[in-house]
mmCIF file of the N, C-alpha and C atoms, coordinates in Angstrom:
data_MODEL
# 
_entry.id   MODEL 
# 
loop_
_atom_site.group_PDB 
_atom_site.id 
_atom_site.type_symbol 
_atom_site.label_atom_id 
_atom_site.label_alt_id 
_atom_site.label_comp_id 
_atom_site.label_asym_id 
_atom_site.label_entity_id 
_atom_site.label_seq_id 
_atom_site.pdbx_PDB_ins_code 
_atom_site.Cartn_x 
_atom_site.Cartn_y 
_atom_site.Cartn_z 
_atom_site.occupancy 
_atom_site.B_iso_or_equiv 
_atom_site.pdbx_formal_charge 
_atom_site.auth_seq_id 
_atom_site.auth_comp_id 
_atom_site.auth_asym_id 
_atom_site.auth_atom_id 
_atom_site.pdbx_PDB_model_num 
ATOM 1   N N  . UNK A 1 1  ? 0.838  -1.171 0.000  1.00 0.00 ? 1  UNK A N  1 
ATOM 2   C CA . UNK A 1 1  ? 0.000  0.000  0.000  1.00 0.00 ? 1  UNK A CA 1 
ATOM 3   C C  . UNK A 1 1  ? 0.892  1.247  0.000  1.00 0.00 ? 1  UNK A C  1 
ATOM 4   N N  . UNK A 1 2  ? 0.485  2.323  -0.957 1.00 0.00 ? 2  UNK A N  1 
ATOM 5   C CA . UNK A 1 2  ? 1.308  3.315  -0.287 1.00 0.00 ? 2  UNK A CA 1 
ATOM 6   C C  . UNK A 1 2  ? 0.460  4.272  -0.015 1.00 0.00 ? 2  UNK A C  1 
ATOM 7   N N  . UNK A 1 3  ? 1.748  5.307  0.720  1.00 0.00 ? 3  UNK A N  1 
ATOM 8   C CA . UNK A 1 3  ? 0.651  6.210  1.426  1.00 0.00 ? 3  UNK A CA 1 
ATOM 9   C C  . UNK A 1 3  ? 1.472  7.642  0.460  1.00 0.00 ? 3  UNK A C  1 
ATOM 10  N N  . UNK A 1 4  ? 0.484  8.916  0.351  1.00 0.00 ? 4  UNK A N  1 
ATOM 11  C CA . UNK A 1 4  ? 1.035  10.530 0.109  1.00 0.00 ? 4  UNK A CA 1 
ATOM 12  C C  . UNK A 1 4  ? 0.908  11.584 1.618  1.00 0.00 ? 4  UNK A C  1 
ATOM 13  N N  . UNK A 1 5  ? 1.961  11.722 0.835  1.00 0.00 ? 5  UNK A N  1 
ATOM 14  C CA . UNK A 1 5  ? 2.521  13.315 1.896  1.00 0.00 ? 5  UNK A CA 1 
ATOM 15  C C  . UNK A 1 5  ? 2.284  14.330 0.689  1.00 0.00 ? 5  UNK A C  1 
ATOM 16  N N  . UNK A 1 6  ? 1.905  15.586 1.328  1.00 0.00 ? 6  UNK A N  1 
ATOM 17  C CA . UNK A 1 6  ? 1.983  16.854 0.695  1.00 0.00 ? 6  UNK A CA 1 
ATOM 18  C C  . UNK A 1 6  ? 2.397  17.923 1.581  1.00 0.00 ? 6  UNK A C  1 
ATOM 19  N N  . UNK A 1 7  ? 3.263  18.648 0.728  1.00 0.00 ? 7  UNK A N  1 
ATOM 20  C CA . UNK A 1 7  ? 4.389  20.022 1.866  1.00 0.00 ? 7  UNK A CA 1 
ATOM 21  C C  . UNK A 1 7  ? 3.505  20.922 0.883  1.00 0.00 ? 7  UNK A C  1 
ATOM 22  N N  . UNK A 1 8  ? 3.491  22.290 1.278  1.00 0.00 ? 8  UNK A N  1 
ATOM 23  C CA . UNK A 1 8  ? 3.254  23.082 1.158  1.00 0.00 ? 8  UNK A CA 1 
ATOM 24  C C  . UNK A 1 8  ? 3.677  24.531 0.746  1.00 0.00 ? 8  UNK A C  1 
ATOM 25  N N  . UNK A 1 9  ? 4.524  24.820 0.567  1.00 0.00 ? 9  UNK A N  1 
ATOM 26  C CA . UNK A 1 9  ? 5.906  25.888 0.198  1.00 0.00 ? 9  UNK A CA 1 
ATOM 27  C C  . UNK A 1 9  ? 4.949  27.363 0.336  1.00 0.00 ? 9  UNK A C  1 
ATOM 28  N N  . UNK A 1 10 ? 4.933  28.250 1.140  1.00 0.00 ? 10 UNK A N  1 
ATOM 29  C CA . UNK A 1 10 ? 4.367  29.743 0.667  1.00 0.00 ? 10 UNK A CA 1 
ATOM 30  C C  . UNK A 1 10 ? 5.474  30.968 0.756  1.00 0.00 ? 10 UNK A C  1 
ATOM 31  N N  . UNK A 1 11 ? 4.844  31.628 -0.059 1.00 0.00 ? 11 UNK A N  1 
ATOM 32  C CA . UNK A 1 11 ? 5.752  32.785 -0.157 1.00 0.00 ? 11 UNK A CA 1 
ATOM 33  C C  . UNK A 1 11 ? 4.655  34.142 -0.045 1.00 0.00 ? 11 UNK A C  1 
ATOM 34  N N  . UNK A 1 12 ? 4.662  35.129 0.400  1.00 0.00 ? 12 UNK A N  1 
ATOM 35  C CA . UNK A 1 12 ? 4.588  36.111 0.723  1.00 0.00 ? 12 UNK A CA 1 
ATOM 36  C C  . UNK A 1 12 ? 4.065  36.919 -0.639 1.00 0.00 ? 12 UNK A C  1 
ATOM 37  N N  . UNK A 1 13 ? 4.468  36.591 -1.507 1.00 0.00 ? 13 UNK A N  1 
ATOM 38  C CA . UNK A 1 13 ? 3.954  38.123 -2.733 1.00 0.00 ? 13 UNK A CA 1 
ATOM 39  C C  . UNK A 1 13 ? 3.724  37.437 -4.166 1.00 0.00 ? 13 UNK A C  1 
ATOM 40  N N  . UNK A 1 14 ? 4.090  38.141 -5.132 1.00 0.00 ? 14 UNK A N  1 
ATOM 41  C CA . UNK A 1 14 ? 3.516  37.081 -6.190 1.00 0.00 ? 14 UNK A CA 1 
ATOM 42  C C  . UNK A 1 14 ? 4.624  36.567 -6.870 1.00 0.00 ? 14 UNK A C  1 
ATOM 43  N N  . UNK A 1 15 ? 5.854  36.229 -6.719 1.00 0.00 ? 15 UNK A N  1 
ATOM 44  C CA . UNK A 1 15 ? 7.091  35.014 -6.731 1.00 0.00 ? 15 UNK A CA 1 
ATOM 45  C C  . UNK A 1 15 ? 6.519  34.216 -5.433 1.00 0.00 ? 15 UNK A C  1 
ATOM 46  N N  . UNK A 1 16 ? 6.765  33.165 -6.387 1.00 0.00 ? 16 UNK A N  1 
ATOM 47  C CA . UNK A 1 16 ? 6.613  31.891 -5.719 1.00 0.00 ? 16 UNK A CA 1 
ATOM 48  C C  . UNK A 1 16 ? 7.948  31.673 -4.770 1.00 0.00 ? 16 UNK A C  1 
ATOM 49  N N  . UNK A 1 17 ? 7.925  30.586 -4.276 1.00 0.00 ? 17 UNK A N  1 
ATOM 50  C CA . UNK A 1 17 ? 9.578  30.336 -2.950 1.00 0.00 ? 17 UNK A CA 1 
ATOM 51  C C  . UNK A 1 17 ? 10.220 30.018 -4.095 1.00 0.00 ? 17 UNK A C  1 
ATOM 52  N N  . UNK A 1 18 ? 11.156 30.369 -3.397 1.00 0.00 ? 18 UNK A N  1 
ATOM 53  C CA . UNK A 1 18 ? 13.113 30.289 -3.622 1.00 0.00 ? 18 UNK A CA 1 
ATOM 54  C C  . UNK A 1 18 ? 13.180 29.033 -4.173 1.00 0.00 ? 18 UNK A C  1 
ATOM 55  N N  . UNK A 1 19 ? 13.564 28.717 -5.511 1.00 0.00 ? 19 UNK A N  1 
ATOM 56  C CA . UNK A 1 19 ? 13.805 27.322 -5.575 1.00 0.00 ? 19 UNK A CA 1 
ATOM 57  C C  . UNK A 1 19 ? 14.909 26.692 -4.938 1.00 0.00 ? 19 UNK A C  1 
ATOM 58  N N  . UNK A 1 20 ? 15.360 27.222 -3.699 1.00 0.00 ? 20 UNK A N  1 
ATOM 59  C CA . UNK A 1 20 ? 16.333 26.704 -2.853 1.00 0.00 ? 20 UNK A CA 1 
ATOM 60  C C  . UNK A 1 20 ? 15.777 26.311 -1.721 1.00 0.00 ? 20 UNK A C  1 
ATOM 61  N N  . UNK A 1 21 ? 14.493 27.108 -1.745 1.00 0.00 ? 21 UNK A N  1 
ATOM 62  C CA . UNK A 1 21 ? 13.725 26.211 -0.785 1.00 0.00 ? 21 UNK A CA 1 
ATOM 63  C C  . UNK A 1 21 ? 12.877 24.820 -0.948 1.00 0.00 ? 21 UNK A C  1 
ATOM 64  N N  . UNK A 1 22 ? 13.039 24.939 -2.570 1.00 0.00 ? 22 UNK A N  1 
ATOM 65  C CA . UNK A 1 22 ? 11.736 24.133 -2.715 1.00 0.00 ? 22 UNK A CA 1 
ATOM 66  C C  . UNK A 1 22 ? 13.126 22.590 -3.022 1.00 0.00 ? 22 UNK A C  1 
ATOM 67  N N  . UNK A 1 23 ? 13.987 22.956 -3.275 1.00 0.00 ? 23 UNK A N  1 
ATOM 68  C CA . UNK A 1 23 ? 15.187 21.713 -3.286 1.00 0.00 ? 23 UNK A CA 1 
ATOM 69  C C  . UNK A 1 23 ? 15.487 21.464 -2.037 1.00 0.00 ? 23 UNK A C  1 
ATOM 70  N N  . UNK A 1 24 ? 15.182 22.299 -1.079 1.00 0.00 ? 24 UNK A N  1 
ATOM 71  C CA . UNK A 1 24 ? 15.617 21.656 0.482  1.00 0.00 ? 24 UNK A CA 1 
ATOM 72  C C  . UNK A 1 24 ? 14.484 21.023 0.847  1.00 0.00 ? 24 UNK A C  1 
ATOM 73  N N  . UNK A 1 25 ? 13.089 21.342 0.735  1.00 0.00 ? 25 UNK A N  1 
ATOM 74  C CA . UNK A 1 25 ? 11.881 20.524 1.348  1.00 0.00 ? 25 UNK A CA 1 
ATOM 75  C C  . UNK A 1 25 ? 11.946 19.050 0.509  1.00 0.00 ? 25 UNK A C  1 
ATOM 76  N N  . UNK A 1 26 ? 12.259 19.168 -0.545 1.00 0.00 ? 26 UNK A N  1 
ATOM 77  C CA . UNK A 1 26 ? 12.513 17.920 -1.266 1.00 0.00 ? 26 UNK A CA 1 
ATOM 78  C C  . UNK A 1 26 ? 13.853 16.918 -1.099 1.00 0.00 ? 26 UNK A C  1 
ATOM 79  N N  . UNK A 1 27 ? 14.717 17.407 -0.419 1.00 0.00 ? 27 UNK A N  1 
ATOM 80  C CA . UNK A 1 27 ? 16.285 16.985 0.030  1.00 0.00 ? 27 UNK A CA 1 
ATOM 81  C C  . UNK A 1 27 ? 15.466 16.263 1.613  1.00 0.00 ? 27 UNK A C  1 
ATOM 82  N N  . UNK A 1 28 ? 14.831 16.791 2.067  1.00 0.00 ? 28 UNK A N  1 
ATOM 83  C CA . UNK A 1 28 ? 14.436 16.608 3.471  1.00 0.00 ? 28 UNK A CA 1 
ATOM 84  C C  . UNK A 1 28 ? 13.648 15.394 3.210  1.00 0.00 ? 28 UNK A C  1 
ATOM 85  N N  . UNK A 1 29 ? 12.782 15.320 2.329  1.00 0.00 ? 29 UNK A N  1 
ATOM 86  C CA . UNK A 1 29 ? 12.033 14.561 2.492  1.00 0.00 ? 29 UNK A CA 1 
ATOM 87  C C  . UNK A 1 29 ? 11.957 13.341 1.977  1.00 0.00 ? 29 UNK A C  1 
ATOM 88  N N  . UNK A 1 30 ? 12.933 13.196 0.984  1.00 0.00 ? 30 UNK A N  1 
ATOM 89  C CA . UNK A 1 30 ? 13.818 11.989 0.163  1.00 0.00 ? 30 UNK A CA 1 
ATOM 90  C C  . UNK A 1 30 ? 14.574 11.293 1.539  1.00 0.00 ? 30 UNK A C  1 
ATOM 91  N N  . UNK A 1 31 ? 15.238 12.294 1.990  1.00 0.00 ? 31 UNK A N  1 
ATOM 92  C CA . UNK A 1 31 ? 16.064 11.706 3.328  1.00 0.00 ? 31 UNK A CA 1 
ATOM 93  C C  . UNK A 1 31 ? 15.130 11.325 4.194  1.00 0.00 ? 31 UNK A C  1 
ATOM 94  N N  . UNK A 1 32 ? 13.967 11.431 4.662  1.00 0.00 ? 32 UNK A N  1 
ATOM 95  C CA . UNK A 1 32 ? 13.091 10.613 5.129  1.00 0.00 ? 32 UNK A CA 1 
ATOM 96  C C  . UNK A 1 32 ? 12.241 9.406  4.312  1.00 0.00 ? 32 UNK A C  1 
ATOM 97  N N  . UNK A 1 33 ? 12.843 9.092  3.467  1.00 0.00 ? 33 UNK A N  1 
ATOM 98  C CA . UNK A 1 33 ? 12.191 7.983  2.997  1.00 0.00 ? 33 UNK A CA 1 
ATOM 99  C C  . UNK A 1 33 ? 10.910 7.897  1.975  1.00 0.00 ? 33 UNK A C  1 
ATOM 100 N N  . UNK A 1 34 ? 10.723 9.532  1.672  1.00 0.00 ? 34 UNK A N  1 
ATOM 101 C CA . UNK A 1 34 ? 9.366  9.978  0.978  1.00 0.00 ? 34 UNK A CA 1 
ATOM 102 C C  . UNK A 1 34 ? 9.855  9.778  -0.244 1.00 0.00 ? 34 UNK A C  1 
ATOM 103 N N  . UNK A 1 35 ? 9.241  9.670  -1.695 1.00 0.00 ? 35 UNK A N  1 
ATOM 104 C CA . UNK A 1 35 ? 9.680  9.899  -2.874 1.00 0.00 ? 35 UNK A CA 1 
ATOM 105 C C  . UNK A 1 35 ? 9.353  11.114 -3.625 1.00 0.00 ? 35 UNK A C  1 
ATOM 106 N N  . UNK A 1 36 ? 9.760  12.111 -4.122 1.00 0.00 ? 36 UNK A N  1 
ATOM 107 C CA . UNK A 1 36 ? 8.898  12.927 -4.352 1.00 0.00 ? 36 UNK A CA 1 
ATOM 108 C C  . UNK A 1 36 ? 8.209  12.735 -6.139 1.00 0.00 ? 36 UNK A C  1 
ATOM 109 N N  . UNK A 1 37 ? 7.217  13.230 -6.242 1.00 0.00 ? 37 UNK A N  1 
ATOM 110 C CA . UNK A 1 37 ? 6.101  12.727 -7.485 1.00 0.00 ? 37 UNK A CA 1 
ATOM 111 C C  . UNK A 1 37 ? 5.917  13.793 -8.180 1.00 0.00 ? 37 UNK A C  1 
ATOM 112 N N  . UNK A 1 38 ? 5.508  14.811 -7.678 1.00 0.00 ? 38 UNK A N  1 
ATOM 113 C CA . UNK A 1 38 ? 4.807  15.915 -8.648 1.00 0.00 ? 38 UNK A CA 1 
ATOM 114 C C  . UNK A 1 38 ? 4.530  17.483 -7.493 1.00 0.00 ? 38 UNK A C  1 
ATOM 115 N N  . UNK A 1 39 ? 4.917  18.349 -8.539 1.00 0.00 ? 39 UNK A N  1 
ATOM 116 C CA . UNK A 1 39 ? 5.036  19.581 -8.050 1.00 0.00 ? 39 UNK A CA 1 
ATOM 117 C C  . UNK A 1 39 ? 3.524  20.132 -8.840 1.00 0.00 ? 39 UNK A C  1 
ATOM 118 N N  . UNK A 1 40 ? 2.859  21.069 -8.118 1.00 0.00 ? 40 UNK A N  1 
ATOM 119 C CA . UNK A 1 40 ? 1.664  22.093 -8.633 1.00 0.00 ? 40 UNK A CA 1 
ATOM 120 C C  . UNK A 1 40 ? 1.820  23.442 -7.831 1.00 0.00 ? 40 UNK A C  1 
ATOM 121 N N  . UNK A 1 41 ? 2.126  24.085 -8.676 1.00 0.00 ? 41 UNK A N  1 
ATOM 122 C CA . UNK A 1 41 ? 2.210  25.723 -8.329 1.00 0.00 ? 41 UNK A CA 1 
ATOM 123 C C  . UNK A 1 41 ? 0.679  26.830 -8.449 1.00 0.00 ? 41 UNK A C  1 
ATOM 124 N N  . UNK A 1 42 ? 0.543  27.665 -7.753 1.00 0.00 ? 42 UNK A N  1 
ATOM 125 C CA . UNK A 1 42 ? -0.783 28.739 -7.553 1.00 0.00 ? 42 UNK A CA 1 
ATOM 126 C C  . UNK A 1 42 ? -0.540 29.560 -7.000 1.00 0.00 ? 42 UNK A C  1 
ATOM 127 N N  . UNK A 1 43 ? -1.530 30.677 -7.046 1.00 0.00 ? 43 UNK A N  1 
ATOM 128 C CA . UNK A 1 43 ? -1.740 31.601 -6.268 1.00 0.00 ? 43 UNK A CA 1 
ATOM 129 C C  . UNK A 1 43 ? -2.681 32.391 -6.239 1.00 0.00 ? 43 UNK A C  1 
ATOM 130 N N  . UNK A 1 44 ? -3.253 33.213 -5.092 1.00 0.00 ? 44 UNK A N  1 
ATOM 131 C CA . UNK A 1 44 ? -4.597 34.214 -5.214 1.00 0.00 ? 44 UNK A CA 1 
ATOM 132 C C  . UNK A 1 44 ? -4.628 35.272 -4.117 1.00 0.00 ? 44 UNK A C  1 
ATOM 133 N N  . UNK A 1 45 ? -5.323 35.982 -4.356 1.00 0.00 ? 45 UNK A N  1 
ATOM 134 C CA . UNK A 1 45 ? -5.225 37.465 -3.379 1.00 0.00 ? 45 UNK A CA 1 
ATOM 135 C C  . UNK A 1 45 ? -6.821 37.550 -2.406 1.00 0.00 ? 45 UNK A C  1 
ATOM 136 N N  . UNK A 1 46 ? -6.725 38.959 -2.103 1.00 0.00 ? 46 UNK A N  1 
ATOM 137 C CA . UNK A 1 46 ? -7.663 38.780 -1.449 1.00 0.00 ? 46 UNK A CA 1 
ATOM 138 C C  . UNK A 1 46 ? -8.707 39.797 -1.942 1.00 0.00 ? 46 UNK A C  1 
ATOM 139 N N  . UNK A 1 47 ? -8.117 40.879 -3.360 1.00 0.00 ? 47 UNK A N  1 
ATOM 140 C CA . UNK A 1 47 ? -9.008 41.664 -3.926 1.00 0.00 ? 47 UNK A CA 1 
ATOM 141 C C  . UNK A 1 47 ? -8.194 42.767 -3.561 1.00 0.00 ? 47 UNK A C  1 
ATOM 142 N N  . UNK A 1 48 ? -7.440 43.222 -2.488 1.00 0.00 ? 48 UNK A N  1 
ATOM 143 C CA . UNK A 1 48 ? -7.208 44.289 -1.748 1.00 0.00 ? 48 UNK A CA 1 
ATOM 144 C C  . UNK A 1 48 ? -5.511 44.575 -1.569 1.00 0.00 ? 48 UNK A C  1 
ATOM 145 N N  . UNK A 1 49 ? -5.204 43.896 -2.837 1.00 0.00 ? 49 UNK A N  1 
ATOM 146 C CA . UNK A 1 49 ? -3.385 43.766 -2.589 1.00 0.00 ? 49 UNK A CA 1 
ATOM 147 C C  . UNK A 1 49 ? -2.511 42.735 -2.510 1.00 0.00 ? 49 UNK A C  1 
ATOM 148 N N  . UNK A 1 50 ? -3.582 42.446 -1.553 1.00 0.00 ? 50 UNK A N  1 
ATOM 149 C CA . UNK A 1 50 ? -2.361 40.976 -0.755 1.00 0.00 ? 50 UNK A CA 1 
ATOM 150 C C  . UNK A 1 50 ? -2.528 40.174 -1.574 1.00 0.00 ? 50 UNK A C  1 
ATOM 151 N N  . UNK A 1 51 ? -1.104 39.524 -2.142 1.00 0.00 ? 51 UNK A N  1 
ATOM 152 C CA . UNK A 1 51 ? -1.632 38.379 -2.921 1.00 0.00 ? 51 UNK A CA 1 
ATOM 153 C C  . UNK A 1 51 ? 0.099  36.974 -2.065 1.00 0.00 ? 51 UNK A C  1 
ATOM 154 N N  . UNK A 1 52 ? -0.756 35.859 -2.358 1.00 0.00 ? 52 UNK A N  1 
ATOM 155 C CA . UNK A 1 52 ? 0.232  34.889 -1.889 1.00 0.00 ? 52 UNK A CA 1 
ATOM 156 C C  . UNK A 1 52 ? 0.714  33.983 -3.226 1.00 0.00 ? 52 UNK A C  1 
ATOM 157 N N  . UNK A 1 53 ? 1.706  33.338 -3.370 1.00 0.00 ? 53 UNK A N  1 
ATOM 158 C CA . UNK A 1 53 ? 2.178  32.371 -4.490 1.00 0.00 ? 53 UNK A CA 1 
ATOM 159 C C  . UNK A 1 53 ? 2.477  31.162 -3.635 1.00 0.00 ? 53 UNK A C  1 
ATOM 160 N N  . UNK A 1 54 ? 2.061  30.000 -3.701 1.00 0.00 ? 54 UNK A N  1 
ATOM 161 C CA . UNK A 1 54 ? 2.381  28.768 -3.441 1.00 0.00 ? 54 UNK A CA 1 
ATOM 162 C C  . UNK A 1 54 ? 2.847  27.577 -4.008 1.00 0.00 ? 54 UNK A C  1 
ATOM 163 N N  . UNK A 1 55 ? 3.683  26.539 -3.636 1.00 0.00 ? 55 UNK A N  1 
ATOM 164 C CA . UNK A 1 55 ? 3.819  25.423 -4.619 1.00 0.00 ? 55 UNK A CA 1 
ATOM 165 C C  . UNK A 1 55 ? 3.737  24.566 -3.658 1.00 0.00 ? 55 UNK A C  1 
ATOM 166 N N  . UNK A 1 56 ? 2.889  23.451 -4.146 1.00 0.00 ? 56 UNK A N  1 
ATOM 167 C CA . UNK A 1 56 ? 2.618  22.169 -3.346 1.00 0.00 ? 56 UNK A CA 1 
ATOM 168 C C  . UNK A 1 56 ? 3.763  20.756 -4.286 1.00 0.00 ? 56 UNK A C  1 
ATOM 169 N N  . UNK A 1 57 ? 4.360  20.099 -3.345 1.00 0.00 ? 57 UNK A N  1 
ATOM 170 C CA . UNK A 1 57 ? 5.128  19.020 -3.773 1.00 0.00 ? 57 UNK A CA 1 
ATOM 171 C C  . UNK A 1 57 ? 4.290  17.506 -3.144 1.00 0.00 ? 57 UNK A C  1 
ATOM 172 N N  . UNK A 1 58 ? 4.115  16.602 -3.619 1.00 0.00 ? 58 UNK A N  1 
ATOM 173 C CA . UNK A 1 58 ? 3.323  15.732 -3.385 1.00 0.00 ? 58 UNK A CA 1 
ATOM 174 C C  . UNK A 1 58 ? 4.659  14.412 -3.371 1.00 0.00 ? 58 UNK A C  1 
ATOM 175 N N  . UNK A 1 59 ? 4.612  13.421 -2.514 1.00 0.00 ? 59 UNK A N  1 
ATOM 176 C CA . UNK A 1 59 ? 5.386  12.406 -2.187 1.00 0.00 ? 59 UNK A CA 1 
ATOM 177 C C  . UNK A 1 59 ? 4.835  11.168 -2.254 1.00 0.00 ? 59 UNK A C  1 
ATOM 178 N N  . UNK A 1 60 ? 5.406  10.444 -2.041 1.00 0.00 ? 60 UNK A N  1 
ATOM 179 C CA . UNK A 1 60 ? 4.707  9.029  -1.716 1.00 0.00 ? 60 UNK A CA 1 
ATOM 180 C C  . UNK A 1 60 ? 5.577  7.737  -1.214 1.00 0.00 ? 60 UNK A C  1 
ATOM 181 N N  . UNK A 1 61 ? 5.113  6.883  -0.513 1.00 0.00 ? 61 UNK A N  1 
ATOM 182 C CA . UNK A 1 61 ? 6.488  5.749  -0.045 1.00 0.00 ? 61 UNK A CA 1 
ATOM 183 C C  . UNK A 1 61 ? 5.647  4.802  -0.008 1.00 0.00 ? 61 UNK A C  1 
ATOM 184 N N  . UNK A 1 62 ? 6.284  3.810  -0.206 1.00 0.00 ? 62 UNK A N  1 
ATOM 185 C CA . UNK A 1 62 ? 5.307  2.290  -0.006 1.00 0.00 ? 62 UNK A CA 1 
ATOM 186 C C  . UNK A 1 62 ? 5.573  1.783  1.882  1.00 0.00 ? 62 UNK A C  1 
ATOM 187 N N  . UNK A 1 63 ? 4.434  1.651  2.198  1.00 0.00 ? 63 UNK A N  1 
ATOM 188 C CA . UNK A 1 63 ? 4.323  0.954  3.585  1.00 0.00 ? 63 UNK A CA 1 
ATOM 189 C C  . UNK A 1 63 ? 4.226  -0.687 3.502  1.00 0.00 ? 63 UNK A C  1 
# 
């Protein structure tokens, strides 16, 4: 059976994270035994300025 993990990456404005971050959440999580699968990037505001950029990395390991 396997099971998924999903991390979450946010950044603050409308660049997405550091791809130095997004190679360390993925360095981290290989080293725990996760595999990583597939990356999906987004983002949305609130009408009033604020806007956020996110990328989700999705994993998976066999149990």
């Amino acid at each position: 059976m396997k099971k998924y993990k999903a991390s979450c990456l946010i950044s603050g404005s409308t660049l997405p994270p550091e791809p130095e971050h997004i190679e360390a959440e993925i360095e981290t999580m290989t080293t725990k035994g996760w595999s990583f699968t597939h990356i999906s990037t987004g983002g949305g505001g609130s009408g009033q300025g604020s806007v956020t950029s996110w990328v989700y990395l999705l994993f998976e390991r066999e149990v």
